[in-house]
C-alpha positions in Angstrom: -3.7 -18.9 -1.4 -6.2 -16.7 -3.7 -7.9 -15.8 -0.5 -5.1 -15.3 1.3 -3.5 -12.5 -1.4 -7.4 -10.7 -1.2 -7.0 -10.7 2.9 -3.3 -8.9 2.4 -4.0 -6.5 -0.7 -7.6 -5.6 1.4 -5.4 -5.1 4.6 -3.0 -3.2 2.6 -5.3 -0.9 0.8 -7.1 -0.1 4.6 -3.3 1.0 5.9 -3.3 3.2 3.2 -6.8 5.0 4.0 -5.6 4.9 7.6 -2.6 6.5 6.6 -4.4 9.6 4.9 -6.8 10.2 7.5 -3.7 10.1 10.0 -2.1 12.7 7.9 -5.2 15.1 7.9 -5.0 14.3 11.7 -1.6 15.7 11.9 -2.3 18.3 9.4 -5.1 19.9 11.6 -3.0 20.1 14.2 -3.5 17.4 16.4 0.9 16.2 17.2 0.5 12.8 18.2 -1.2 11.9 14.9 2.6 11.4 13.6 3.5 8.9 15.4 0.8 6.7 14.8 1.3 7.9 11.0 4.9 6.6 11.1 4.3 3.3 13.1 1.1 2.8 10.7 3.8 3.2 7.4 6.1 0.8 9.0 3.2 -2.0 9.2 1.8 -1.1 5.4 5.8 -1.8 4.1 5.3 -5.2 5.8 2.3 -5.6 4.6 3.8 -5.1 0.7 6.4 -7.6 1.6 3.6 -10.0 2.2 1.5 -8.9 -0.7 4.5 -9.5 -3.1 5.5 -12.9 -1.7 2.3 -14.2 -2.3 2.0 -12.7 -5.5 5.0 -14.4 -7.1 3.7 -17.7 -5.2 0.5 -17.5 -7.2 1.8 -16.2 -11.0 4.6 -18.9 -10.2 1.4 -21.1 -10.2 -1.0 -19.4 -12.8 -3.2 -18.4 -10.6 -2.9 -14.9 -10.6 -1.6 -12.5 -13.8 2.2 -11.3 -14.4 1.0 -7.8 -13.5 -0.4 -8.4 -10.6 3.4 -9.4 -9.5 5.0 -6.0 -10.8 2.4 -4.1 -9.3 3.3 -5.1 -6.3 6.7 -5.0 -6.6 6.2 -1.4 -7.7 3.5 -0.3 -4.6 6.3 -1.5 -2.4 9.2 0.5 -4.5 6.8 3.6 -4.4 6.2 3.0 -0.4 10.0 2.9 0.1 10.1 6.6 -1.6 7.1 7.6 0.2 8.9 6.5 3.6 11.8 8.1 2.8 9.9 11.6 1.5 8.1 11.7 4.4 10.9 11.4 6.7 12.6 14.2 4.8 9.6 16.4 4.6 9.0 16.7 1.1 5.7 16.9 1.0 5.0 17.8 -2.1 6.3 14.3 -3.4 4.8 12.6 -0.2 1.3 14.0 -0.4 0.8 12.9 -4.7 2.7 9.5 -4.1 0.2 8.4 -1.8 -2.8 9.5 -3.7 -1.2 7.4 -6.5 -0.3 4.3 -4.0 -3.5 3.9 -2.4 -5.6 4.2 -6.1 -3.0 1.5 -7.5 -3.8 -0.8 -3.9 -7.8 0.1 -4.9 -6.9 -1.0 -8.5 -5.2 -4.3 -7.2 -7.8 -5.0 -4.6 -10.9 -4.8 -7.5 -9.2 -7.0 -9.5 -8.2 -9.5 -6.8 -11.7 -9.8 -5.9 -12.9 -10.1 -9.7 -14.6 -6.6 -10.4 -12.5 -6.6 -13.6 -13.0 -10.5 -15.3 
């Protein structure tokens, strides 16, 4: 299970580099970027589903610390906002929020792979 919640929050935190370079894509001007940006945003939400699911699974069990769980639950209420900014174009909320979101996955990821014990 411990493995498992490393593979997700790894997967995860990748989505959200994706998702940056995608934007700079778009952002220089190459269109279909966008699309890829929003299909990519709709796996990553997914993707924080997963990560929570197994992270109540493994505090349930000790395994893994209390704030591991809020974190997560947080990432995922932050990627809700950044879906909902990004389809309404503020981009001055979108553009910080996901600075913020992929340093928290980065954060989560160490510490799931023991940089922090």
């Amino acid at each position: 299970m411990r493995t498992g919640l490393r593979v997700v929050l790894s997967i995860h935190a990748f989505g959200a580099f994706v998702q940056a370079m995608l934007a700079g894509e778009f952002l220089s001007g190459t269109d279909h970027a966008v699309f890829f940006h929003e299909y990519t945003a709709w796996i990553i939400l997914g993707t924080s589903l997963c990560q929570i699911a197994l992270a109540g699974i493994l505090t349930k069990r000790s395994i893994c610390p209390l704030w591991m769980l809020i974190a997560s639950l947080f990432v995922f209420l932050a990627e809700t906002l950044q879906a909902v900014t990004g389809y309404g174009r503020f981009l001055s909320v979108h553009v910080p929020l996901g600075v913020v979101i992929f340093g928290t996955l980065v954060i989560q990821t160490a510490s799931a792979f023991g940089a922090f014990e």
